[in-house]
C-alpha positions as CSV (number, residue, x, y, z in Angstrom):
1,X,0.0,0.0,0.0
2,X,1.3,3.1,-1.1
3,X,0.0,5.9,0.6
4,X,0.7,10.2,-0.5
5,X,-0.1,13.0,2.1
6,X,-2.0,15.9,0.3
7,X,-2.5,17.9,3.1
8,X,-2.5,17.5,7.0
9,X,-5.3,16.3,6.9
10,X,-6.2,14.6,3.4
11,X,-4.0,11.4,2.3
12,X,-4.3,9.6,-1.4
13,X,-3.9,5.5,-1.0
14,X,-3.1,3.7,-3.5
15,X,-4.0,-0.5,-2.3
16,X,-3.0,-1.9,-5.7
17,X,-5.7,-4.1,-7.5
18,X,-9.3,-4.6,-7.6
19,X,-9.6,-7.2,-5.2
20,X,-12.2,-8.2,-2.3
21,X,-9.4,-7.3,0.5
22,X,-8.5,-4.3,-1.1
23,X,-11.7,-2.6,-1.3
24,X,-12.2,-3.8,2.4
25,X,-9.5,-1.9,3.2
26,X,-10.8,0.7,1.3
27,X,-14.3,0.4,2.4
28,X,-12.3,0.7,6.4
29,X,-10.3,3.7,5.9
30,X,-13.6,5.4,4.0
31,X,-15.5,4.5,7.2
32,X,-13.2,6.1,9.3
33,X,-13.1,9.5,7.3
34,X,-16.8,9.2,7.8
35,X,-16.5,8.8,11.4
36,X,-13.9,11.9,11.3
37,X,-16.2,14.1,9.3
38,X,-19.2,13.5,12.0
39,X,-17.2,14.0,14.9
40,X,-16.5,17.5,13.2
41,X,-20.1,18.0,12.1
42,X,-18.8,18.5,8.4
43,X,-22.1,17.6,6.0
44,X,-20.5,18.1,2.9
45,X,-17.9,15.5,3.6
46,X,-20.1,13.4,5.6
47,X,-22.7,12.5,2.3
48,X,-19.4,12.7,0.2
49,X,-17.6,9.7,2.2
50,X,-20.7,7.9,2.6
51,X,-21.0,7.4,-1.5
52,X,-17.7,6.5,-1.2
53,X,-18.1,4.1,1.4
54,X,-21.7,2.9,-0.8
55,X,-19.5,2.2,-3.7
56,X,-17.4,-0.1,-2.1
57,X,-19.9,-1.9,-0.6
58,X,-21.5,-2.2,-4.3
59,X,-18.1,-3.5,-5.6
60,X,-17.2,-5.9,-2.5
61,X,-20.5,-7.5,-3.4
62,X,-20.0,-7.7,-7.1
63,X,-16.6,-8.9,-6.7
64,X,-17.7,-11.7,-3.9
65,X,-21.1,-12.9,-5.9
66,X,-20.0,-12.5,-9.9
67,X,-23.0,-10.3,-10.6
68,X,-24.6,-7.3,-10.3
69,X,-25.8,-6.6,-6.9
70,X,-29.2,-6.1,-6.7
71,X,-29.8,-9.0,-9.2
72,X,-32.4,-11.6,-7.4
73,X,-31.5,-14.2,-10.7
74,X,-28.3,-14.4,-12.8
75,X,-29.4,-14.6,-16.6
76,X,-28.0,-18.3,-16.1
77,X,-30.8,-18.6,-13.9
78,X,-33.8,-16.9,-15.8
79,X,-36.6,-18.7,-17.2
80,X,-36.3,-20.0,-20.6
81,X,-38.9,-17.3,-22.3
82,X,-36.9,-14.6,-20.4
83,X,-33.2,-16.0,-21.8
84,X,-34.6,-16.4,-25.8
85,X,-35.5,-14.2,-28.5
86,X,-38.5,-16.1,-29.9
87,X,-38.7,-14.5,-33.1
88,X,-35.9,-12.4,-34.6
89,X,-37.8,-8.7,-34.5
90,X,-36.7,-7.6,-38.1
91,X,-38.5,-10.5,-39.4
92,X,-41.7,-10.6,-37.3
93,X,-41.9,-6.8,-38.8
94,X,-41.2,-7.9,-41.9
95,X,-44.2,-10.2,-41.9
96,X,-46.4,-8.1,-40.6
97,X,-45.2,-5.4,-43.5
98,X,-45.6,-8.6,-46.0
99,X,-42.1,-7.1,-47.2
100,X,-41.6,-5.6,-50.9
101,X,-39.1,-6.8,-53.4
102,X,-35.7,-4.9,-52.4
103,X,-36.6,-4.8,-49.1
104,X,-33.7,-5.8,-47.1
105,X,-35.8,-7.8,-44.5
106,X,-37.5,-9.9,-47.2
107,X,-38.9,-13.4,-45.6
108,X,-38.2,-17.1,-47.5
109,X,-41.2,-19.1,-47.8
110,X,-39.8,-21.1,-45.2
111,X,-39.8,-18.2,-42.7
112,X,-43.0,-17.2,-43.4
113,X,-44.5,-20.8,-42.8
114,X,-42.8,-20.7,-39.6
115,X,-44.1,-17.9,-38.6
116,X,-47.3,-18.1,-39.5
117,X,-47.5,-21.9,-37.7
118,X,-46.3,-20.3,-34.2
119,X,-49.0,-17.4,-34.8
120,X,-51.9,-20.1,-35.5
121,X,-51.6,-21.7,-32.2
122,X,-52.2,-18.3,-30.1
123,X,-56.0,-17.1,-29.7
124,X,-57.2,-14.2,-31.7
125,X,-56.6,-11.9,-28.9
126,X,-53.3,-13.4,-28.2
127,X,-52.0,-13.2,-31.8
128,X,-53.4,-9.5,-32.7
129,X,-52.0,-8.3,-29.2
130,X,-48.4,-10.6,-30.1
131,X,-48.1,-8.9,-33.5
132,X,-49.2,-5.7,-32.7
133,X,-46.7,-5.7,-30.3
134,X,-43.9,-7.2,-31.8
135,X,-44.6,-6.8,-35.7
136,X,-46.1,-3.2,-35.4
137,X,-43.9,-2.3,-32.6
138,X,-46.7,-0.5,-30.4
139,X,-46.3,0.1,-26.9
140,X,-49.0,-1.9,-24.5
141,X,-50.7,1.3,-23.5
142,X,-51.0,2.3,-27.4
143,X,-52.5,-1.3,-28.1
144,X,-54.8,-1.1,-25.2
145,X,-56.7,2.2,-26.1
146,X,-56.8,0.5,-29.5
147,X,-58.2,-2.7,-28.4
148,X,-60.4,-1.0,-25.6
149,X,-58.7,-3.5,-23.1
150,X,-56.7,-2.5,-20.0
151,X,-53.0,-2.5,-20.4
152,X,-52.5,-5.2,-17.8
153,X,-54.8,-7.5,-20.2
154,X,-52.1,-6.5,-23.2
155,X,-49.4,-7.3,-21.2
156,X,-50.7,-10.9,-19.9
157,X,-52.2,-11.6,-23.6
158,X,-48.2,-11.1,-25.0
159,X,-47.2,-13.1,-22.0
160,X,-49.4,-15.8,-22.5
161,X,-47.9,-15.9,-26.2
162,X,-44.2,-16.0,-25.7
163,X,-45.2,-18.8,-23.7
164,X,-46.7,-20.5,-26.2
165,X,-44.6,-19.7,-28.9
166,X,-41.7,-20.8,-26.5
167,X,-43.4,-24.1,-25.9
168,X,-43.7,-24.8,-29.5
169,X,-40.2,-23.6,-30.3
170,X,-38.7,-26.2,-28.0
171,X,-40.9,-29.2,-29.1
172,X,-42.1,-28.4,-32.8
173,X,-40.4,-29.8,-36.5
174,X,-41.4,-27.0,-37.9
175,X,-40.0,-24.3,-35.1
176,X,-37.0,-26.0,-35.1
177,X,-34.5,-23.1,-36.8
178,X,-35.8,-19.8,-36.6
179,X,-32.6,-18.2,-38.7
């Protein structure tokens, strides 16, 4: 540890590398500054060292756990529908825009079957609130007024879909390769 006196009463240390026991360290000498600054009744370095002590804590946590803190789930740990893209969002919009010739997000046949098989196993109100969604790009509250349906209806219908649609992608022939 290298440490480089400012001032009398301000020091710079340097603790080397980003590691658990050097942001402890860190994380002590920030908590004492803290405890310095209240015992002078200084506010402006009191909220000051307190981030600093907050950031520490963040990066102690990160550094101990491999993941953001905060994070309940790793992505490794999500469910399947919330891991996978189910259907590549260039061509679900190009389907919905039955793309023109020159078009650089022009569907095969074979895309367009496969597509159009996922869609026919949602309900009506499943499938228009799916590709409104996801071919026309409308947010839920825009597809709600349109629908005259509450936006928590929208969201559960497109919920209710990717599920579906993620069922059938895992255990269809025809799903199989969505590229």
């Amino acid at each position: 540890m290298t440490t480089a006196q400012l001032s009398p009463e301000v020091s710079v240390h340097d603790l080397g590398e980003a590691t658990i026991q050097n942001y402890k360290k860190s994380r002590k000498i920030a908590e004492d500054a803290y405890d310095r600054a209240k015992m002078n009744d200084n506010e402006a370095d009191k909220k000051l060292i307190s981030k600093m002590v907050s950031d520490c804590n963040y990066a102690i946590e990160w550094l101990s756990t491999g993941r953001r803190p905060g994070n309940k789930r790793g992505v490794e740990r999500l469910a399947s529908y919330q891991r996978e893209k189910l259907v590549d969002p260039l061509k679900m919009q190009a389907y919905v825009q039955k793309g023109h010739a020159g078009s650089s997000a022009n569907l095969s046949d074979w895309q367009l079957y496969q597509i159009e098989d996922a869609l026919t196993r949602l309900s009506p109100r499943e499938r228009e609130c799916y590709i409104m969604k996801h071919g026309d790009c409308f947010s839920y509250a825009d597809i709600a007024m349109i629908l005259n349906i509450s936006k928590s209806a929208v969201q559960s219908y497109v919920k209710t879909a990717q599920h579906k649609i993620s069922y059938d992608l895992h255990n269809s022939l025809f799903l199989g390769g969505y590229e």
